[in-house]
C-alpha positions in Angstrom: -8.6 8.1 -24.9 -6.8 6.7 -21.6 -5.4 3.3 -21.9 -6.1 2.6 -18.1 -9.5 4.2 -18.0 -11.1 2.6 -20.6 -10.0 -1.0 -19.2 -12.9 -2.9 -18.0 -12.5 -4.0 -14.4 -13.4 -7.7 -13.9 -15.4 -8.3 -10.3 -14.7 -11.7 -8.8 -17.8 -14.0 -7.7 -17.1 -13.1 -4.2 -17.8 -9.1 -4.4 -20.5 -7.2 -4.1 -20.6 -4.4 -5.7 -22.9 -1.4 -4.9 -23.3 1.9 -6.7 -25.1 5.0 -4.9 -24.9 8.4 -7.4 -21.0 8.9 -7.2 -20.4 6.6 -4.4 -18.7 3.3 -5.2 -18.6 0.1 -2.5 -17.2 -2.9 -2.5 -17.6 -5.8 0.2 -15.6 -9.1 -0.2 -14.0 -11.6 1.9 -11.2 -9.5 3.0 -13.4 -6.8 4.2 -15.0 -3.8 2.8 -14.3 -0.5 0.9 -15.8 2.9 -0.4 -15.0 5.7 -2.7 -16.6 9.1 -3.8 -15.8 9.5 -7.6 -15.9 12.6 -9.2 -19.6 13.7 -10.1 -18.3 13.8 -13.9 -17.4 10.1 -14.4 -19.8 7.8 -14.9 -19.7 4.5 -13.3 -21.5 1.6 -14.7 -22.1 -1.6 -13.1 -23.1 -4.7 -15.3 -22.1 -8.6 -16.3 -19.7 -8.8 -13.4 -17.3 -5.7 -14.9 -17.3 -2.5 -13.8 -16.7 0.4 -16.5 -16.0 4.3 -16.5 -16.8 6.3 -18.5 -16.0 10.6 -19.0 -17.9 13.3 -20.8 -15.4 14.4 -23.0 -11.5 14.6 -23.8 -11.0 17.7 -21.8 -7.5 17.3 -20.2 -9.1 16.9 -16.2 -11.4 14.6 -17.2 -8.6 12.3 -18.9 -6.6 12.3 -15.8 -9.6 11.9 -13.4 -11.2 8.8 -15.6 -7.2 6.7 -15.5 -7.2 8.3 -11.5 -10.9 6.6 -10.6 -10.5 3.6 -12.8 -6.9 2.6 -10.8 -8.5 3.5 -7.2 -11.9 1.7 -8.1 -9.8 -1.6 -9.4 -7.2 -1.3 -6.3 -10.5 -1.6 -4.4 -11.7 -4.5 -6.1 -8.6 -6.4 -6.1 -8.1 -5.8 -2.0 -11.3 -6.9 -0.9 -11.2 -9.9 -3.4 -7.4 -11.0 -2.6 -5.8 -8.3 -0.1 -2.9 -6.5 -0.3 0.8 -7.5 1.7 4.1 -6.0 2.1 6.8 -7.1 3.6 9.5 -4.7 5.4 12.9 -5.6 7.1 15.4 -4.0 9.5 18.5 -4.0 8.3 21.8 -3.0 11.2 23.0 -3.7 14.1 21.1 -4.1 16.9 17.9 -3.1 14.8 14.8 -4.8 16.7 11.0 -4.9 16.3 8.2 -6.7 18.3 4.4 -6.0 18.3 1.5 -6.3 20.6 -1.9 -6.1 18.9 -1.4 -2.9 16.5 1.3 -1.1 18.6 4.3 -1.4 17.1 7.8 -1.5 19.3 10.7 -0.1 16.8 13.9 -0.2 18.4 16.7 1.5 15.8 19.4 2.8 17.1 18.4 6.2 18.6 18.2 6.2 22.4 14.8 5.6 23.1 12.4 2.9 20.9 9.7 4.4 19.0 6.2 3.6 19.4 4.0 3.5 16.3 -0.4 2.5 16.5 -1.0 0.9 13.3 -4.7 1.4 12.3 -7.2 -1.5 12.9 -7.5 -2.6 9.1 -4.0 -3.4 9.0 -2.5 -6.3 10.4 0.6 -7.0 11.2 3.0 -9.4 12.0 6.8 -9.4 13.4 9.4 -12.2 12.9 12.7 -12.3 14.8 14.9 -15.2 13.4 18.7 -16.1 14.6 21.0 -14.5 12.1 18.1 -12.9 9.8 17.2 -9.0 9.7 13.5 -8.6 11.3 10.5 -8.7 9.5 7.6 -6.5 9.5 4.4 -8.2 7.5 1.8 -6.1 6.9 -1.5 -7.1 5.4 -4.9 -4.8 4.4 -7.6 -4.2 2.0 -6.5 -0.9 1.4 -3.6 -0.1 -0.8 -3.5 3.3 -0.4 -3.5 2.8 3.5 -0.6 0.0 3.3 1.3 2.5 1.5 0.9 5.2 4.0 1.8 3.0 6.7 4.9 1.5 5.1 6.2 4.9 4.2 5.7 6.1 7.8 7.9 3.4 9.2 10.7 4.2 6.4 10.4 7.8 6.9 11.9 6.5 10.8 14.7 4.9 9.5 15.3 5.2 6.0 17.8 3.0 4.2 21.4 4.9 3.5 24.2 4.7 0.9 27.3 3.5 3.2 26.4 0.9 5.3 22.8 0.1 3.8 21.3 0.5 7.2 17.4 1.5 7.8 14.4 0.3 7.0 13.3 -1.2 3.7 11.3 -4.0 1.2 12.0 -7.1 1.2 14.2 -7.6 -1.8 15.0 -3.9 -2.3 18.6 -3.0 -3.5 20.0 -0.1 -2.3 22.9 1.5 -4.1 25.9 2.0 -2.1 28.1 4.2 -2.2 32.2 3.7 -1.1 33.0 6.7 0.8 36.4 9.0 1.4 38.4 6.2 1.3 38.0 5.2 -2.4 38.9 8.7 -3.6 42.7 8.5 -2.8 
């Protein structure tokens, strides 16, 4: 049996929960979310817990019942509490400044790139004397925080030598020493 299917998810006081066939949504503070599960697991909705439940131990339905317990939970947990990551620029030079959801990255090419973050993410820039820049980002939606985090690295990503790009707060990046430490 899977360990992380069979885990009851707990629903906080603030969420609703609503179940339509093989159509899960959740509406809490922080906003609210949907997702089609597969029409062979089973969702079942009762005493503030949310359980799933699979036909059988055939090997898809094993990975599909861990799969739509994680996604269903992720969904509970970011409309109940939200989800936040936190990205800096680290380099000479390296800048970042929003206005609403458009993004203003300036890192080192010639020209600044322009990114349109989508309206359930917000976002927040800091700029402080002597500090990298910050990039705060804040949703209900894991999977869409992720996406959007990995499209900013994917600009810039941190390298080996001088440790320049962009990456998490509190992220080590191994460095390497170069031509000069072979002699």
């Amino acid at each position: 049996m899977s360990r992380i299917g069979k885990l009851p998810i707990h629903v906080p006081s603030t969420v609703k929960v609503t179940i339509e066939k093989n159509l899960v949504k959740v509406k809490g503070p922080k906003g609210e979310l949907s997702q089609v599960v597969h029409p062979h697991i089973n969702v079942v909705f009762e005493n503030d817990t949310i359980e799933l439940k699979r036909p059988d131990d055939e090997r898809q339905h094993r990975a599909l019942h861990g799969l739509y317990r994680a996604l269903v939970n992720n969904m509970v947990i970011g409309v109940a509490e939200g989800f936040r990551k936190e990205l800096e620029l680290v380099g000479v030079g390296y800048r970042v400044t929003n206005a609403g959801q458009l993004l203003d990255l300036s890192l080192g090419y010639t020209h600044n790139i322009y990114l349109l973050l989508p309206p359930e993410v917000k976002v927040e820039t800091k700029t402080e004397r002597n500090k990298n820049p910050l990039i705060i980002l804040e949703s209900p939606d894991k999977q869409l925080i992720g996406q959007v985090c990995a499209k900013l690295r994917s600009f810039r990503k941190p390298e080996p030598y001088k440790g320049k790009g962009v990456r998490f707060v509190g992220e080590i990046v191994r460095r390497k020493s170069g031509k000069s430490a072979g002699k």
